[in-house]
KETOR-453498 format. One record per residue: x, z, y of N, C-alpha, C in turn; chain. Coordinates in nm, 4 decimals. Layout:
<banu <X Z Y> <X Z Y> <X Z Y> "A">
...
END
This chain:
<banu <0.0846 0.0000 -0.1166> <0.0000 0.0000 0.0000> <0.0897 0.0000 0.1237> "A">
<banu <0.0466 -0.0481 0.2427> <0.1490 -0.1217 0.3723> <0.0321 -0.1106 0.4715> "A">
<banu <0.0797 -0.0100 0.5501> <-0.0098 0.0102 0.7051> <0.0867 -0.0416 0.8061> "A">
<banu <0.0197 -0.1612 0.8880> <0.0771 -0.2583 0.9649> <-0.0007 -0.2841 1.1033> "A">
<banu <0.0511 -0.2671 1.1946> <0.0020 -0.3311 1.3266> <-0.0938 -0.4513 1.2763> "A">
<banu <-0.2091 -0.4619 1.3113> <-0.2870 -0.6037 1.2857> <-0.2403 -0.7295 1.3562> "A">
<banu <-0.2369 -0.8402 1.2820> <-0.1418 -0.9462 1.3632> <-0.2842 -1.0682 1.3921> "A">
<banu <-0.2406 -1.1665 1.4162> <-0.3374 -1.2800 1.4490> <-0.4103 -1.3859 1.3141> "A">
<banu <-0.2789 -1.3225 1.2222> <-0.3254 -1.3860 1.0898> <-0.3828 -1.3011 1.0030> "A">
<banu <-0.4492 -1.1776 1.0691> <-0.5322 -1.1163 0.9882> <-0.7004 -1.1075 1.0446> "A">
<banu <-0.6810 -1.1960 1.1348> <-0.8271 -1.2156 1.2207> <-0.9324 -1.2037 1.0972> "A">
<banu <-0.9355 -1.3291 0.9796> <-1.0191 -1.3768 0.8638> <-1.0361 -1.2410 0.8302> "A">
<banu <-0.9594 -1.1692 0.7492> <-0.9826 -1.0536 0.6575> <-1.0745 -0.9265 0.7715> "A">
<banu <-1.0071 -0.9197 0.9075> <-1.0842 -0.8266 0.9475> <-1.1963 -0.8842 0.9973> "A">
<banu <-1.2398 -0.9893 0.9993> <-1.4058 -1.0332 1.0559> <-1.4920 -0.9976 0.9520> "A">
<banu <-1.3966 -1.0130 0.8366> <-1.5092 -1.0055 0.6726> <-1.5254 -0.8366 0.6705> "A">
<banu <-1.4402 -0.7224 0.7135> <-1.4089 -0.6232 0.7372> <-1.5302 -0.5488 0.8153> "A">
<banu <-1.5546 -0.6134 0.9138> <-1.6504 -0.5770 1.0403> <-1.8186 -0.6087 1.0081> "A">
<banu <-1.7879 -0.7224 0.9403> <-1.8847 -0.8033 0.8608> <-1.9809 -0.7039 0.7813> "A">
<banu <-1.8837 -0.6080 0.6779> <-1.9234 -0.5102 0.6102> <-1.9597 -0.3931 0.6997> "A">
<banu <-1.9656 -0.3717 0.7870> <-2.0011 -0.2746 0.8904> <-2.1224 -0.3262 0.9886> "A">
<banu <-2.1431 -0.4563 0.9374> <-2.2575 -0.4861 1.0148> <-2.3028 -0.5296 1.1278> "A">
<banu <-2.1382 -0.5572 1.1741> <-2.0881 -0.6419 1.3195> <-2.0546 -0.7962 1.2465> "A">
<banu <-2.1473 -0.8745 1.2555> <-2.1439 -1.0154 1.2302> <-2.0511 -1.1184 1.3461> "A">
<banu <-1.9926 -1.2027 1.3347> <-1.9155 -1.2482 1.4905> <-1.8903 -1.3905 1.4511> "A">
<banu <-1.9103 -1.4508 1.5544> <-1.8435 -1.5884 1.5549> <-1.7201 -1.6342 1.5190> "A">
<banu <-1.6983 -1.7633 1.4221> <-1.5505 -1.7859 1.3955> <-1.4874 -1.7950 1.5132> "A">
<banu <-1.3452 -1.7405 1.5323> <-1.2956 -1.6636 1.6050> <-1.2434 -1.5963 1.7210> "A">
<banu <-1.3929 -1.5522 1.6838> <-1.3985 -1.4341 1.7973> <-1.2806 -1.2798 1.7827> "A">
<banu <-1.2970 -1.2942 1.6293> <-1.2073 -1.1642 1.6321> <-1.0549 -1.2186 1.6411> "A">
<banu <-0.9848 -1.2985 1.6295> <-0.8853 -1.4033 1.6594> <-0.8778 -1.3594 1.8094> "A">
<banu <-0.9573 -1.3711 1.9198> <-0.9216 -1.4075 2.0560> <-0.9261 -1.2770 2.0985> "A">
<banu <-0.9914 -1.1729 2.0313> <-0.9923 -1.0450 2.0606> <-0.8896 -0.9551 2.0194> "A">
<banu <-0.8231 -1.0192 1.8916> <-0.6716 -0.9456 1.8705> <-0.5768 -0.9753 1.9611> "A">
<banu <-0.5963 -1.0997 2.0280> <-0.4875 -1.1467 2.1167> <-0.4883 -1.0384 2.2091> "A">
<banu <-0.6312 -1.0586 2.2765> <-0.6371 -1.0345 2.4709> <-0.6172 -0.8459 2.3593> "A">
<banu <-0.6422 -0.7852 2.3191> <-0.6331 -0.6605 2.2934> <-0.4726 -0.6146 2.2453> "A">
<banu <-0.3901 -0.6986 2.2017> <-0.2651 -0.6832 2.1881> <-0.1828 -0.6754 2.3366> "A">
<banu <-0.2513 -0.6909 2.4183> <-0.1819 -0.7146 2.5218> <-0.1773 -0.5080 2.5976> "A">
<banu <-0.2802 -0.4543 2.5770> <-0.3488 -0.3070 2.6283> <-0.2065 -0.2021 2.5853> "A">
<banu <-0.1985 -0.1670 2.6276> <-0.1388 -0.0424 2.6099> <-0.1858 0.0953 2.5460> "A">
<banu <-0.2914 0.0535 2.5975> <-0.3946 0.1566 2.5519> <-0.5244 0.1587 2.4108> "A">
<banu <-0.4443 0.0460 2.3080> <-0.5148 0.0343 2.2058> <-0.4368 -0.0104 2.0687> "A">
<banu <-0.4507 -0.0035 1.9622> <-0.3883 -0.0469 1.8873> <-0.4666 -0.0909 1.7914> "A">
<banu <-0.4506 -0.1438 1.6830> <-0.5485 -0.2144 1.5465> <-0.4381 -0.2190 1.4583> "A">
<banu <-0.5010 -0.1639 1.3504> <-0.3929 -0.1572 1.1810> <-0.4724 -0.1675 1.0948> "A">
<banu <-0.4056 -0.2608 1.0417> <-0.4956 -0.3234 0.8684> <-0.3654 -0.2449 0.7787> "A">
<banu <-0.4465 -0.1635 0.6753> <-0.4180 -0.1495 0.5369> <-0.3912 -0.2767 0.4545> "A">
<banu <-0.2628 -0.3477 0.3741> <-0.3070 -0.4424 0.2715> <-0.2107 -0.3548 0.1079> "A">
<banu <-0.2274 -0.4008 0.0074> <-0.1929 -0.4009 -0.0665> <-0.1868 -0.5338 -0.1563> "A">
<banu <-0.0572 -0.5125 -0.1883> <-0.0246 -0.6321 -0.2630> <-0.0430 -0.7465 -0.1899> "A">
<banu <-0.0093 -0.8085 -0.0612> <-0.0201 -0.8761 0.0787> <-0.2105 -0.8979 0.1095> "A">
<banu <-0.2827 -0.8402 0.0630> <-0.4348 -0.8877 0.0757> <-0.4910 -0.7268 0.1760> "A">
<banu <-0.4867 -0.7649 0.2822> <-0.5993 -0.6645 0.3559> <-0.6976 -0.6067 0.2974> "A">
<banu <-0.6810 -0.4906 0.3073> <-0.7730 -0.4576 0.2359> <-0.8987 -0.2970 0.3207> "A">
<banu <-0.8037 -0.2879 0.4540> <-0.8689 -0.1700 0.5342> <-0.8192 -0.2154 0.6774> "A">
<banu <-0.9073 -0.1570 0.7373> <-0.8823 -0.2263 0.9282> <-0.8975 -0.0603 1.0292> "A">
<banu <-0.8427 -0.0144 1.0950> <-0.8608 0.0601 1.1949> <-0.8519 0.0273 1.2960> "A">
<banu <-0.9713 0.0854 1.4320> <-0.9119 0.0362 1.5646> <-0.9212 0.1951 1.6426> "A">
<banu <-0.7857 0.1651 1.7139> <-0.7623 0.2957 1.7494> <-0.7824 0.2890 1.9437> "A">
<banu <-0.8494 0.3727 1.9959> <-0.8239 0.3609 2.1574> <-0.7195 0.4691 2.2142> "A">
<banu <-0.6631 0.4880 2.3243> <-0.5884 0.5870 2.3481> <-0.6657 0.6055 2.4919> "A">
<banu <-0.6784 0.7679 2.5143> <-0.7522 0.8063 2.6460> <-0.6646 0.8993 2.7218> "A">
<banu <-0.5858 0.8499 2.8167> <-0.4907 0.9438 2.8928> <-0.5789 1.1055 2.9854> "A">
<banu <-0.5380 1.2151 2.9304> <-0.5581 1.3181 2.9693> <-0.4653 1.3778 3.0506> "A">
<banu <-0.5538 1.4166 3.1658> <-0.4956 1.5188 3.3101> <-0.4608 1.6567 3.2583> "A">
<banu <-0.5048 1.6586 3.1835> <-0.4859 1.7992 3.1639> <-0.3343 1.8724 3.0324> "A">
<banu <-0.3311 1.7418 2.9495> <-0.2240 1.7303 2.8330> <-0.1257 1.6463 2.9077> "A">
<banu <-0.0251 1.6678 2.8073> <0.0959 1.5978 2.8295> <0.0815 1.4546 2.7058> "A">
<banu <-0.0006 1.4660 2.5957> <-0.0417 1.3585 2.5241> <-0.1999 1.3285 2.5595> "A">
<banu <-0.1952 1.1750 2.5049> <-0.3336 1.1372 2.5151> <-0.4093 1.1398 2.4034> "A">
<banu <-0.5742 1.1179 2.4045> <-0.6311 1.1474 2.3359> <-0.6694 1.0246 2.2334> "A">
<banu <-0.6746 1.0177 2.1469> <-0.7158 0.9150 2.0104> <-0.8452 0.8959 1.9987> "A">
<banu <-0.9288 0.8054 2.0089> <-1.0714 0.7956 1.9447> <-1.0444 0.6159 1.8429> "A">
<banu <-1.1095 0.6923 1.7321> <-1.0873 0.5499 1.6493> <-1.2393 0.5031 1.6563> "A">
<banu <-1.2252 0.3477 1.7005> <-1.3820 0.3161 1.7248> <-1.4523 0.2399 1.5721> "A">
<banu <-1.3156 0.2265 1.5179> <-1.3616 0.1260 1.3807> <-1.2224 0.2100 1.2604> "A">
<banu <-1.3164 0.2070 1.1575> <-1.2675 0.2097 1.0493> <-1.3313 0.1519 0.9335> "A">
<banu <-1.2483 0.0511 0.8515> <-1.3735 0.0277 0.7220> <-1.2649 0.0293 0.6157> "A">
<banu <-1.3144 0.0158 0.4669> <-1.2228 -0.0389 0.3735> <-1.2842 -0.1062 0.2834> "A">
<banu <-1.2547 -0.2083 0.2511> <-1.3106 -0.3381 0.1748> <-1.4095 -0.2669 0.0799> "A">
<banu <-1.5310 -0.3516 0.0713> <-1.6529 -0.2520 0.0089> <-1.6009 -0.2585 -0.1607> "A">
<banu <-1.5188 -0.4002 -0.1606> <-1.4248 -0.3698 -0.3583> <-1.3305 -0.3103 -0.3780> "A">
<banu <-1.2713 -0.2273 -0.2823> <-1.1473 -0.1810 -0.2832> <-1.1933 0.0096 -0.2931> "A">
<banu <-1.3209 0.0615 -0.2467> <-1.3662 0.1888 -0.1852> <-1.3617 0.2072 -0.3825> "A">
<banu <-1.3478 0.3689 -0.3590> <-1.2912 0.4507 -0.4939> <-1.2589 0.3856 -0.6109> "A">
<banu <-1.1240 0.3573 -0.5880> <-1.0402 0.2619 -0.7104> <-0.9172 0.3360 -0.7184> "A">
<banu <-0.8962 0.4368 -0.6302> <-0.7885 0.5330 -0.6496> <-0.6410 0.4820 -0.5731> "A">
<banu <-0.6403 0.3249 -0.5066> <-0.5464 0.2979 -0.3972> <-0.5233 0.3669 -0.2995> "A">
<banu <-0.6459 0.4247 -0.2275> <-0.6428 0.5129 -0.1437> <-0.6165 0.6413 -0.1320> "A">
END
């Protein structure tokens, strides 16, 4: 198992990803949205694959706090392939 920054050639696997969560999207939309979102500072996206096949997607936001010296994490997406959920990879 390999937790990786999400790249542009994992657009396919995470649309099918989102897909299963019930966010349906235009071919690629999630493509143009990894781009312009790679650019933020303030966000990141990581696909799980095993054995090179995606198989889990996270999207992470970062929320700068006045009050900490770190910022705060909210993950807005998490899924893991609906054939992959309790098979013991995880």
């Amino acid at each position: 198992m390999n937790i990786r920054k999400a790249e542009h050639k994992d657009a396919s696997a995470i649309r099918i990803l989102m897909e299963q969560l019930g966010y349906p999207t235009e071919e690629g939309f999630i493509a143009k949205k990894l781009i312009d979102l790679s650019k933020s500072s303030d966000h990141c996206d990581l696909v799980c694959e095993l054995e090179g096949k995606v198989l889990g997607f996270l999207s992470l936001h970062f929320i700068p706090q006045i009050a900490f010296e770190a910022d705060y994490a909210v993950i807005s997406y998490f899924v893991v392939d609906d054939n992959s959920r309790s098979t013991g990879n995880w």
